[in-house]
LOLUM-751748 format. One record per residue: x, y negated, z of N, C-alpha, C, CB in turn. Coordinates in steps of 0.001 Angstrom, whole numbers, plus 500000, padded with zeros to 6 digits. Atoms other than C-alpha are relative to their C-alpha. Glycine has a CB too. Layout:
BEGIN
XYZXYZXYZXYZ
...
***
This chain:
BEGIN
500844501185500000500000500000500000500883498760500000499043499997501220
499009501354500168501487496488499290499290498677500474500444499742498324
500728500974499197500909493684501603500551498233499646500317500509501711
499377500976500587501773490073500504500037499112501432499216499394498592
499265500409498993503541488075503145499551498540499307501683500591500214
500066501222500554502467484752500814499836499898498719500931499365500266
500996500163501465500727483820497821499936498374499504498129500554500373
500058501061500578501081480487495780498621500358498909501508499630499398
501043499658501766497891480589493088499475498406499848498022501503500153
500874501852501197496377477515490596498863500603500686499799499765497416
501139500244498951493128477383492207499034500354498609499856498157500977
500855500232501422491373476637488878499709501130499008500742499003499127
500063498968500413492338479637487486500233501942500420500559499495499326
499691499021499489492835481948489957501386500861499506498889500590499921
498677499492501067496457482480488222501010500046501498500677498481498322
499457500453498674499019483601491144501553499382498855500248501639501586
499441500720500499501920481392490321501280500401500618499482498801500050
498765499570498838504320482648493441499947500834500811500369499174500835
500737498750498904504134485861495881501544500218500624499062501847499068
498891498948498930506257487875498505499578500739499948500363499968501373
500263498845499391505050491201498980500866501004500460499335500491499360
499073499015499448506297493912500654499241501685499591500162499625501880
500347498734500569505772497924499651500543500774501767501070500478498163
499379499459499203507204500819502101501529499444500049499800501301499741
498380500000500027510592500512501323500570499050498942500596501503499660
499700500584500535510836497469499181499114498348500327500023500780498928
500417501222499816510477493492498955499794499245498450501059499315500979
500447500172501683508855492464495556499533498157499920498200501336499520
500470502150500604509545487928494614499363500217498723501751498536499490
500858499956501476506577487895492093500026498375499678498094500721500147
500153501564500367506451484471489958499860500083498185501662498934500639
500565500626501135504991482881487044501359499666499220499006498669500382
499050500338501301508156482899484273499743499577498892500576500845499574
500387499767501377508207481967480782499595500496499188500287500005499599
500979498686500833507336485367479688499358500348500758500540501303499409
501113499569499499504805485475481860500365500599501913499476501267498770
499974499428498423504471487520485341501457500805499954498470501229500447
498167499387500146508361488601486383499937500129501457501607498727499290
499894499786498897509228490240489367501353500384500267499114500767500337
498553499333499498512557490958491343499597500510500993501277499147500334
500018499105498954512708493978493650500837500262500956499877500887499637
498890499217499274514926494269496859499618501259500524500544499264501118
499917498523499408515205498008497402500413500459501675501108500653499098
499613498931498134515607500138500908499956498875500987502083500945500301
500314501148498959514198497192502875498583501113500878499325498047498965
500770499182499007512120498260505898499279499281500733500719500766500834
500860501104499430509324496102507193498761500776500400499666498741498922
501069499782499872506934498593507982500087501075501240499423500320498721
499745499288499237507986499814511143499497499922501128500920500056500021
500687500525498711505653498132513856500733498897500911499762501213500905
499092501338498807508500495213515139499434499012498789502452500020500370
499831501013500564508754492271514196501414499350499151499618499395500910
499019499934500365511217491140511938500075498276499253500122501382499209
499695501816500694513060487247510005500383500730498913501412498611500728
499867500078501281513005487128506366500619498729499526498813500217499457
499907500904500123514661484408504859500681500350498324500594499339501214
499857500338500901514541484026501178500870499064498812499354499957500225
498748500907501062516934481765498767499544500334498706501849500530500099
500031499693501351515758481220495297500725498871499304498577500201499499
499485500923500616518055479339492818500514500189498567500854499619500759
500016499896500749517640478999489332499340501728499816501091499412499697
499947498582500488518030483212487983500649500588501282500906500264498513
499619498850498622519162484354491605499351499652501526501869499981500315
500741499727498999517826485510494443500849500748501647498946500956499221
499113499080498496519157486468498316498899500085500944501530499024500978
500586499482499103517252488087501020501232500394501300499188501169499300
499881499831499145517938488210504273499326500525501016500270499406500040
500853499091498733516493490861506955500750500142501185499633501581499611
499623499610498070517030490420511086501198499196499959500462502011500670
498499500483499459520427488249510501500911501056498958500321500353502052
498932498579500430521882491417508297500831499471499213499373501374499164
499479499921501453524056491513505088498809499156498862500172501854499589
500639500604501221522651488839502407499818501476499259501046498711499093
499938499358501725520922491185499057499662498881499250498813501336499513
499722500442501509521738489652495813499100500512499354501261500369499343
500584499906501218519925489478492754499979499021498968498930500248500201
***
């Protein structure tokens, strides 16, 4: 099941424009690109374990960093 942590949408068209979600074992930045709906996936992330946990995101230009609990930046 995939739970979205945050949702940007145009109102007007019900178009989502920006997302977070999260899966079991993954963290999915959805966004409105040039060619349309584009997603980047961080793999073997773990958010579905009953704690609580800090996310902290970085988007710039074509790259992407995630941060979980303080850990190791992932790249993309």
């Amino acid at each position: 099941r995939n739970e979205y942590l945050f949702a940007v949408v145009k109102e007007d068209v019900d178009q989502l424009l920006l997302g977070l979600r999260f899966s079991k074992e993954k963290v999915h930045l959805i966004y409105q690109g040039s060619m349309g709906r584009q997603r980047l996936s961080f793999k073997r992330i773990q958010l579905t374990d009953n704690n609580w946990h800090s996310i902290v995101l970085a988007v710039s230009g074509h790259h992407a960093t995630l941060t979980l609990d303080c850990g190791i930046p992932l790249e993309l």
